[in-house]
C-alpha positions as a Markdown table, in Angstrom:
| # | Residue | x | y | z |
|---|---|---|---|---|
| 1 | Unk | 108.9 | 155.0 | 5.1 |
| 2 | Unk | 108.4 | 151.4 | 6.0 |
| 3 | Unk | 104.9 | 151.0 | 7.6 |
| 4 | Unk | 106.2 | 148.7 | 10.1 |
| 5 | Unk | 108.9 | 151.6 | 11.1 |
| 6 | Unk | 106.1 | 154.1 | 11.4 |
| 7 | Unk | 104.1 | 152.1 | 13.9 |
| 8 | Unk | 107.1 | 151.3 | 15.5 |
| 9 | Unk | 107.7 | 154.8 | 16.0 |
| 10 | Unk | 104.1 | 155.7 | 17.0 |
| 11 | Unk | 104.0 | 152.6 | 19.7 |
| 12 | Unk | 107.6 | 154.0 | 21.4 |
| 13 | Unk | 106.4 | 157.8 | 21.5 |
| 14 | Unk | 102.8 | 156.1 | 23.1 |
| 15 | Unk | 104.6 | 153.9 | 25.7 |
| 16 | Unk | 107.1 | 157.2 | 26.6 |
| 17 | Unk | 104.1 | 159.4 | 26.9 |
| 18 | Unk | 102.7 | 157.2 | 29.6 |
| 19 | Unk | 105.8 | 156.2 | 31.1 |
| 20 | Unk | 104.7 | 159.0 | 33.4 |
| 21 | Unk | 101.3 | 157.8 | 34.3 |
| 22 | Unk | 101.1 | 159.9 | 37.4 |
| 23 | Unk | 101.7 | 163.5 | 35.7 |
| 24 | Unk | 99.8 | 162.4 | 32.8 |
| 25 | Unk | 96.8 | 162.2 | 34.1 |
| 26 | Unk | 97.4 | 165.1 | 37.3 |
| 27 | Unk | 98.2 | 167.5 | 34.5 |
| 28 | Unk | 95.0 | 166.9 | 32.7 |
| 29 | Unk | 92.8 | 166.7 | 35.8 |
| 30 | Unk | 93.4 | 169.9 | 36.9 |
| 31 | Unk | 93.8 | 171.8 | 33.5 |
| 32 | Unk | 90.3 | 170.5 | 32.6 |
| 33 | Unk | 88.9 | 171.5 | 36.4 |
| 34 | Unk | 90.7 | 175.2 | 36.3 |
| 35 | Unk | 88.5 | 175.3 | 31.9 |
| 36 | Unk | 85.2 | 173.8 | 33.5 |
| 37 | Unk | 85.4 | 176.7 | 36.1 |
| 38 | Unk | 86.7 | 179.6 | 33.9 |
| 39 | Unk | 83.9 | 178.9 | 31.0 |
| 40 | Unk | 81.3 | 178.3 | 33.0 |
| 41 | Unk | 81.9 | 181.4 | 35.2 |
| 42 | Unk | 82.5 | 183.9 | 31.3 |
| 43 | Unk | 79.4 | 182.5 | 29.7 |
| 44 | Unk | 77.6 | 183.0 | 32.7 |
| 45 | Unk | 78.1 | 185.6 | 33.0 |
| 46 | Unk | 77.7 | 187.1 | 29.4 |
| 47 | Unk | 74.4 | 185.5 | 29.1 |
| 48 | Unk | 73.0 | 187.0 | 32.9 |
| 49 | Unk | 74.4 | 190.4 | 31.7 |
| 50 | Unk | 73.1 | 190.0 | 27.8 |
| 51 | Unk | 69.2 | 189.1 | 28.5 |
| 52 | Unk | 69.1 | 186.9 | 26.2 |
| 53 | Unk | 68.7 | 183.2 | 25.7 |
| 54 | Unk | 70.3 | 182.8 | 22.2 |
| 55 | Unk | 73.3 | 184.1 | 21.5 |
| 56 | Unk | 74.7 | 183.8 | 17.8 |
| 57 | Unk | 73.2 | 180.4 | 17.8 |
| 58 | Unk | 74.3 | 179.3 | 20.9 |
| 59 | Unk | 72.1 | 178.8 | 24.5 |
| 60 | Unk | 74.1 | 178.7 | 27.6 |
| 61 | Unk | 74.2 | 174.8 | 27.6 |
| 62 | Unk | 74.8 | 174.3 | 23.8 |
| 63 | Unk | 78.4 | 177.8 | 24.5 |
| 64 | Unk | 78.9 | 175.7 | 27.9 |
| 65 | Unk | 79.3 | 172.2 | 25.9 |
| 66 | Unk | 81.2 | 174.0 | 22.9 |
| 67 | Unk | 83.6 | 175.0 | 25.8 |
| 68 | Unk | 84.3 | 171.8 | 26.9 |
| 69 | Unk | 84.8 | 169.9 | 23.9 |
| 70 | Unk | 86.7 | 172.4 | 22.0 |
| 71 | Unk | 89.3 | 171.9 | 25.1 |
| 72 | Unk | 89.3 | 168.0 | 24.8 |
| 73 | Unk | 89.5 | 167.8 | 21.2 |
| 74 | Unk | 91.8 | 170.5 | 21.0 |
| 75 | Unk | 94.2 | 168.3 | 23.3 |
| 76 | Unk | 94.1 | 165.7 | 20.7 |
| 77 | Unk | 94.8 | 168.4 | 17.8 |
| 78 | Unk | 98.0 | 169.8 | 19.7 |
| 79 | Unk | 99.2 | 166.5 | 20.7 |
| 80 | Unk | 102.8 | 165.6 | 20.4 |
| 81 | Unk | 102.7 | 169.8 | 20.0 |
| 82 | Unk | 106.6 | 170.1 | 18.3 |
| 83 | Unk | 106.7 | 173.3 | 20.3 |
| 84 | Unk | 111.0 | 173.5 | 20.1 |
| 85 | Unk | 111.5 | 169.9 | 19.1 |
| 86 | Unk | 112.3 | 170.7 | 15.8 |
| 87 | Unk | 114.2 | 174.0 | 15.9 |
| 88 | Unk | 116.5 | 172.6 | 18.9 |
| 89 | Unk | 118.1 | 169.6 | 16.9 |
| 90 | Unk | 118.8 | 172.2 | 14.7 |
| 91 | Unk | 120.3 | 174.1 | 16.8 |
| 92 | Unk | 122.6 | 171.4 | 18.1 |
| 93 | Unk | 123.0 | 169.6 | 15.8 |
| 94 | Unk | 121.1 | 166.0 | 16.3 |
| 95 | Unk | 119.5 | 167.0 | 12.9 |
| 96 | Unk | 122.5 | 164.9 | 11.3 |
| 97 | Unk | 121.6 | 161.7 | 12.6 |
| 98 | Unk | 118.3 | 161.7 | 11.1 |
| 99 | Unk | 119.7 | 162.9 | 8.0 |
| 100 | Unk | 121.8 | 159.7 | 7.5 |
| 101 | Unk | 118.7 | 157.7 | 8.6 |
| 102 | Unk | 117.1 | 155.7 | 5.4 |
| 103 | Unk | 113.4 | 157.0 | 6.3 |
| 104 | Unk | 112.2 | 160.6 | 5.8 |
| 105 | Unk | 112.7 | 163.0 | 8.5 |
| 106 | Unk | 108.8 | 164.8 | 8.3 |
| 107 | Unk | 107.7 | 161.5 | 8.2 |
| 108 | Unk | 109.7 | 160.4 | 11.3 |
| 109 | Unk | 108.6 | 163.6 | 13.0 |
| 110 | Unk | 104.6 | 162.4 | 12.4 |
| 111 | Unk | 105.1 | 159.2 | 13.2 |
| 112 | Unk | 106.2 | 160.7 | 16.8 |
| 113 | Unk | 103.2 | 163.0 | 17.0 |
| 114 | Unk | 101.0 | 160.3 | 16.4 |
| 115 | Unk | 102.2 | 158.2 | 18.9 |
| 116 | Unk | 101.6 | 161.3 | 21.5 |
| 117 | Unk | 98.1 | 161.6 | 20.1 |
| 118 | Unk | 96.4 | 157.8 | 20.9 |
| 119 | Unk | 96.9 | 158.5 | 24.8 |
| 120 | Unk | 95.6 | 161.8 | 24.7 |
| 121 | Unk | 92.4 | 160.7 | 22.5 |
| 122 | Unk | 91.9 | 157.9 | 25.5 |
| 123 | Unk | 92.1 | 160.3 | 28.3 |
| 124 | Unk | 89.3 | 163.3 | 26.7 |
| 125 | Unk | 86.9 | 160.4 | 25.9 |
| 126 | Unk | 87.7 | 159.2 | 29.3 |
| 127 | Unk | 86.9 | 162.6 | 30.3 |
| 128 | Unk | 84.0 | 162.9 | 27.9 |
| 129 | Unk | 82.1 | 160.3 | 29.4 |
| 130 | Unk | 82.5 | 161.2 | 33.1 |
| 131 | Unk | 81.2 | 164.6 | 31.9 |
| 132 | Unk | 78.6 | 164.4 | 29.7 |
| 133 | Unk | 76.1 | 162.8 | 32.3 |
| 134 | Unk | 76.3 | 166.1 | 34.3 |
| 135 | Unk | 75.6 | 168.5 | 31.5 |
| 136 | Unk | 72.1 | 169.9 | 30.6 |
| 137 | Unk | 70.6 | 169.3 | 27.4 |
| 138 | Unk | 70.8 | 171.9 | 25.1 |
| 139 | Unk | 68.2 | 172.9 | 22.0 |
| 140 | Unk | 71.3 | 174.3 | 19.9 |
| 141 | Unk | 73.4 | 171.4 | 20.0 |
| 142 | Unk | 72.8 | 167.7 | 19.4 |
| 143 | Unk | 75.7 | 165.2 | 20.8 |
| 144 | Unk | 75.0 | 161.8 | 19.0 |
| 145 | Unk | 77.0 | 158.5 | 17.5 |
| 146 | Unk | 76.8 | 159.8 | 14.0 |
| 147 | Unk | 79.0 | 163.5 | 15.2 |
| 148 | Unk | 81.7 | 160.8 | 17.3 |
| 149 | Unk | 81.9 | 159.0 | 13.7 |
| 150 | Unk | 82.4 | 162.0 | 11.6 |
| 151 | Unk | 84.4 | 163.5 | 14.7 |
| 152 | Unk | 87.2 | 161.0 | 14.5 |
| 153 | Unk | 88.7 | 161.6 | 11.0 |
| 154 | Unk | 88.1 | 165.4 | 11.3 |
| 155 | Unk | 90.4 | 165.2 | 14.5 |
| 156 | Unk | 92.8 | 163.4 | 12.4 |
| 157 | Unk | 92.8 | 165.9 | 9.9 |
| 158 | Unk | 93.0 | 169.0 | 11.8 |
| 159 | Unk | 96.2 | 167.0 | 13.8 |
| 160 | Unk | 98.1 | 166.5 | 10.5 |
| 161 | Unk | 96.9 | 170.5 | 9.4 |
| 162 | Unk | 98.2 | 171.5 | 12.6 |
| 163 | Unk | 101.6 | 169.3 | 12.2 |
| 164 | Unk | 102.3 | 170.9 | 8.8 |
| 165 | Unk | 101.5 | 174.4 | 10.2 |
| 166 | Unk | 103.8 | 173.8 | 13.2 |
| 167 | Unk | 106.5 | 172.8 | 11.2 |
| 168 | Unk | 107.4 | 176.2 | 9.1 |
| 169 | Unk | 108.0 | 178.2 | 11.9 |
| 170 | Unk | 110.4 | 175.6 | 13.3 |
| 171 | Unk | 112.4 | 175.3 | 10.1 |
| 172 | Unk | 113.2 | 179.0 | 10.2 |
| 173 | Unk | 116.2 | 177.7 | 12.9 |
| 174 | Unk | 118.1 | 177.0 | 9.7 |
| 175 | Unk | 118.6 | 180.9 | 9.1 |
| 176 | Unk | 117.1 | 182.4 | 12.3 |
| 177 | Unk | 119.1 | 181.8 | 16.1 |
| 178 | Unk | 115.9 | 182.2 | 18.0 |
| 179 | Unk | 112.1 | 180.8 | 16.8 |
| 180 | Unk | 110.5 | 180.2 | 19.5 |
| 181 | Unk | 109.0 | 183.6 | 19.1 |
| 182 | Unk | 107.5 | 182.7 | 16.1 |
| 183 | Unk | 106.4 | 179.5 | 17.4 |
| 184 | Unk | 104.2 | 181.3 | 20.3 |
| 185 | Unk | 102.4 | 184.0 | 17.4 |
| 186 | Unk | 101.8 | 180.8 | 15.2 |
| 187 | Unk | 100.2 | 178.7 | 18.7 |
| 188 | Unk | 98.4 | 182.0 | 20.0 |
| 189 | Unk | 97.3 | 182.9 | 16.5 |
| 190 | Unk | 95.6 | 179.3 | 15.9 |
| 191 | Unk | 93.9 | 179.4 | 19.3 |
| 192 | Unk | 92.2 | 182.8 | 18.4 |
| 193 | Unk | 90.9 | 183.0 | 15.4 |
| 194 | Unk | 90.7 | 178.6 | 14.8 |
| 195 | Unk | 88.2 | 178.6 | 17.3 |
| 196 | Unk | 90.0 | 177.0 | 20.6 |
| 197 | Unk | 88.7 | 180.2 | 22.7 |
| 198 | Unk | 85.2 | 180.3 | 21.4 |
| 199 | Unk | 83.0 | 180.0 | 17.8 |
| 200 | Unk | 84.1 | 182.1 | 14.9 |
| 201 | Unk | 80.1 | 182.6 | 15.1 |
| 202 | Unk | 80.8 | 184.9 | 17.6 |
| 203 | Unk | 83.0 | 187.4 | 15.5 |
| 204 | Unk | 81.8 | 190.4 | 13.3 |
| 205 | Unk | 79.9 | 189.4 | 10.4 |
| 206 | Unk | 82.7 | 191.4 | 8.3 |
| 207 | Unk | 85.6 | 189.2 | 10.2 |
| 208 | Unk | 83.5 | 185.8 | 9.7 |
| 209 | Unk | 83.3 | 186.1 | 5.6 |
| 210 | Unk | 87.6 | 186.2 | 6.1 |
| 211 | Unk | 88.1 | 183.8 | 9.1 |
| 212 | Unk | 86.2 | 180.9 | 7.3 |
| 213 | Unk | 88.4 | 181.3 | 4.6 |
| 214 | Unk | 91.6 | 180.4 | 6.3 |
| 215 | Unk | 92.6 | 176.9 | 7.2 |
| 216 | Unk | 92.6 | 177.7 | 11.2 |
| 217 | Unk | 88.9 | 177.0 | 11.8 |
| 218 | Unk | 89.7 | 173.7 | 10.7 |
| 219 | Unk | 92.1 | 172.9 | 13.2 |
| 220 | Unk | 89.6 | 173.5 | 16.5 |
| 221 | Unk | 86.3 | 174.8 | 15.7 |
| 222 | Unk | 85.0 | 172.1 | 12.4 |
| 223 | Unk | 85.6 | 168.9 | 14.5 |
| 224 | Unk | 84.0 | 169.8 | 18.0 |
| 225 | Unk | 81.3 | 171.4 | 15.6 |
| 226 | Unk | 80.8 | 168.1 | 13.8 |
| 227 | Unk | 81.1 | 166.3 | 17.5 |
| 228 | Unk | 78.4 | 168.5 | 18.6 |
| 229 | Unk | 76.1 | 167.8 | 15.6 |
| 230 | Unk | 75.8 | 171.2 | 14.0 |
| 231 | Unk | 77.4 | 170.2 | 10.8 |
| 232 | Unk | 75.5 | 168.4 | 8.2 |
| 233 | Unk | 76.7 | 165.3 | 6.0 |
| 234 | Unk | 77.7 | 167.0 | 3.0 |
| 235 | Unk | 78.9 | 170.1 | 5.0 |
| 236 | Unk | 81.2 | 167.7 | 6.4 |
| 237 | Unk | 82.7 | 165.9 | 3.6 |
| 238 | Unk | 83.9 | 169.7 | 2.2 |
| 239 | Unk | 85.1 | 170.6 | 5.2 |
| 240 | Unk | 87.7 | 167.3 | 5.5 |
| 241 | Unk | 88.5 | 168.1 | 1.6 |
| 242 | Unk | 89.4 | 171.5 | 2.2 |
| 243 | Unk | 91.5 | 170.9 | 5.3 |
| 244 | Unk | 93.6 | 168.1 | 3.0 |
| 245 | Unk | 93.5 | 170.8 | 0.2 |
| 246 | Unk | 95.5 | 173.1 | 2.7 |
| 247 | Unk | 97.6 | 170.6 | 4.4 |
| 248 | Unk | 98.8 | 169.8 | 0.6 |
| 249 | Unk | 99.6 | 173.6 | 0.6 |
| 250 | Unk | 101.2 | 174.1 | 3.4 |
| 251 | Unk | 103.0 | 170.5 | 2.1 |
| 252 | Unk | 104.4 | 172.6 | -1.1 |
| 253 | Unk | 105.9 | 175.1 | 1.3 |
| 254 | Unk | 107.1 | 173.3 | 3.6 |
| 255 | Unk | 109.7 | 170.7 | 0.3 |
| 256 | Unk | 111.5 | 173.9 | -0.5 |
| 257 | Unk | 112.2 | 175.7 | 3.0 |
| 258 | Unk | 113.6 | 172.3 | 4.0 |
| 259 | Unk | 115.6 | 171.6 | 0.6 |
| 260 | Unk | 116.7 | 175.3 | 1.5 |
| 261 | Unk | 117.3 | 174.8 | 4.7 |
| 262 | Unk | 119.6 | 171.7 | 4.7 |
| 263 | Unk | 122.0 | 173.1 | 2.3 |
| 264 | Unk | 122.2 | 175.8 | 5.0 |
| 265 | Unk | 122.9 | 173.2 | 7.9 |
| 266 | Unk | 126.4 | 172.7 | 8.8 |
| 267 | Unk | 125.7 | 169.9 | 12.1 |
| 268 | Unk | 127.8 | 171.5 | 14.2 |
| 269 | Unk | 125.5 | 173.2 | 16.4 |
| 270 | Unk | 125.3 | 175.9 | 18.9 |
């Protein structure tokens, strides 16, 4: 694709997102009010009822600030979320007129996401910086320039992991009449066990040797641990390998489910 097209793209999906400045910023306001309240009153809780001032690496401050940067990064990660985009031009059949378009349609489809993505990263630092001056400091985490840095290209990476993984579900529309099933197990699934609930750390030993095998950890839990500063230099540099190892796997599956797929499609829609 041209790289003046992809901009292009990424500057009209940007300008739509905040076309509606009002319920932009109401509908992160209150989402991020309604997570400050709900962690803070669970790991409260667990740590008044546990005893204990560590818990699997983490004191109250260090869970509490996990908690609230899993949630803003994780905005970034989701954003431009395909949820039915995909699967419902399939199903009607406005797939065709990107097929007759001279630019690829994944590559299209990106170009929208990140476009979604820029506002959302300026609203959580926005966010970020309103909240950080009210939070206590914390001996198990350690928030500093060098995490943002690393932070950055670890969002951007777990956003193009999560693209890739969005994307299969969706394409099952060519042969399936309803996905949206299997787009809410893929979206729950993620959340779970990629670490947008709470750190894998927290699991069974027997559950952690598995979990940090799969890609999903990369998509929530490595960046807001690099942001946080619990992830060392080299530790970092194979984490954003192996989250580009598995988006080019998830690449290999996705060229023959579409080749598949649009031999299947017939345009006429539903």
């Amino acid at each position: 694709m041209n790289p003046a097209l992809f901009l292009h793209l990424m500057s009209i999906e940007s300008r739509r997102l905040l076309s509606y400045r009002v319920d932009f910023w109401i509908t992160m306001i209150l989402t991020l009010i309604v997570q400050l309240v709900v962690i803070w009153a669970l790991w409260t809780a667990i740590f008044a009822e546990s005893g204990k001032d560590i818990v699997a690496g983490w004191d109250l401050q260090g869970i509490l600030a996990y908690g609230v940067f899993v949630f803003l990064t994780g905005r970034v990660v989701r954003g431009g979320d395909l949820q039915m985009a995909v699967a419902t031009e399939i199903y009607d059949g406005s797939l065709s007129r990107y097929l007759v378009y001279p630019c690829n349609y994944c590559f299209t489809k990106y170009a929208q996401q990140l476009g979604n993505i820029f506002p959302d990263i300026f609203q959580s630092v926005l966010m970020a910086l309103l909240i950080i001056p009210f939070m206590e400091s914390s001996t198990t985490v350690d928030l500093n320039l060098t995490g943002i840095l690393m932070c950055l290209p670890s969002i951007f990476c777990a956003h193009l992991l999560f693209f890739m993984m969005g994307l299969l579900p969706q394409m099952v529309a060519f042969w399936a009449d309803n996905v949206w099933s299997l787009s809410v197990m893929m979206r729950m699934v993620t959340m779970l066990i990629g670490g947008a609930t709470f750190p894998l750390s927290l699991f069974p030993d027997s559950m952690q040797s598995i979990l940090y095998m799969l890609p999903f950890r990369y998509l929530f839990e490595f960046p807001t641990l690099v942001l946080l500063g619990k992830v060392g230099f080299e530790e970092w540099i194979t984490g954003i390998v192996s989250c580009l190892i598995w988006c080019g796997f998830f690449l290999l599956l996705l060229i023959p489910v579409w080749r598949r797929g649009t031999l299947r499609y017939t345009g006429v829609g539903i």
